[in-house]
N, C-alpha and C positions, 0 to 999 in steps of 0.2 A: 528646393528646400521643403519644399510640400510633400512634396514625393518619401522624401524620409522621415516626415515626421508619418504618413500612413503607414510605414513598413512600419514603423518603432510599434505604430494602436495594432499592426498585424501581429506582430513579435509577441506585443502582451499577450492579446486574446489567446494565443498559441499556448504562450504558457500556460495562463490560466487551466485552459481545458484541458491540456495534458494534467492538469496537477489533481484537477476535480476528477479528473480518469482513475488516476493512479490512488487518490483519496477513496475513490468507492470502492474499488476491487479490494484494498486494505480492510475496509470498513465490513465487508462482503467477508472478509477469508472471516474479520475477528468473527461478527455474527452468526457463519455459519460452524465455527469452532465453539463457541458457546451453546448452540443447540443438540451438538454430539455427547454421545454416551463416552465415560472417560475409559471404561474398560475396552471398547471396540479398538482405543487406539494401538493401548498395549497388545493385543490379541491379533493383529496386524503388523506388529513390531515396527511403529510409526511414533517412537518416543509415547513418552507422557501426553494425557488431554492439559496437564499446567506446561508444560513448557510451549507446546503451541497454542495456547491461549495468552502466552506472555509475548510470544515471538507474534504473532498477528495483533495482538492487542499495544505493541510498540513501533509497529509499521504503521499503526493506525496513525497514534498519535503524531508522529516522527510526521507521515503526510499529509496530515488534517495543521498540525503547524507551517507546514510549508505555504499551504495555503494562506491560512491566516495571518502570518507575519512573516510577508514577501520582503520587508528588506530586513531580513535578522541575519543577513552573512549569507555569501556566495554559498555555504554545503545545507543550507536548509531551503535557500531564495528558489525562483525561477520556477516553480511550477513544480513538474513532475522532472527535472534534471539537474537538481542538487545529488552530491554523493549518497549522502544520508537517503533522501527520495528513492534513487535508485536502488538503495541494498534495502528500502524496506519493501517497497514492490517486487523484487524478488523474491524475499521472501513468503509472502502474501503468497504468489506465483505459485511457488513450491508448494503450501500445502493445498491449494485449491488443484493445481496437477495433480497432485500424488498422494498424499494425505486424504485428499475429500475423498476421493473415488475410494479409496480404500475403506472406509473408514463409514462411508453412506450403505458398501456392498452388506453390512452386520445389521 
């Protein structure tokens, strides 16, 4: 019985950390979308500076609640492996890959 209840405190801390992971990089893409010029993005053909300032600045949130209210329903719970978590870290992903590099090279 002991034995699962320390896998259960391993299980948490996992999520946890995954979730504070996936929380900074979101947190990371919003910030560094907010210090970019908005023309560089169009001039790159990398959408609008407002559409990814909305799309990393709702992966923020979307993560930063996962966080914070762990048991609000299996697609937001669990850290960094709710639905929602995962399609807002990809996002985040996408412009910090593609978008930043472009977009820092102006």
């Amino acid at each position: 019985m002991e034995g699962a209840i320390l896998i259960s405190y391993i299980q948490i801390a996992t999520f946890f950390v995954t979730g504070f992971i996936c929380a900074a990089i979101s947190v990371w893409a919003f910030v560094d979308c907010m210090v970019r010029k908005g023309p560089a993005f169009e001039a790159n053909s990398k959408r609008t500076k407002g559409f990814w300032l909305g799309l990393t600045g709702g992966a923020s949130l979307v993560t930063l609640l996962g966080l914070l209210v762990p048991g609000s329903g299996l697609l937001l719970s669990f850290g960094g492996y709710g639905l929602f978590n995962i399609a807002a870290v990809t996002a985040a992903g996408v412009y910090l890959a593609d978008v930043r590099p472009a977009v820092a090279s102006r």
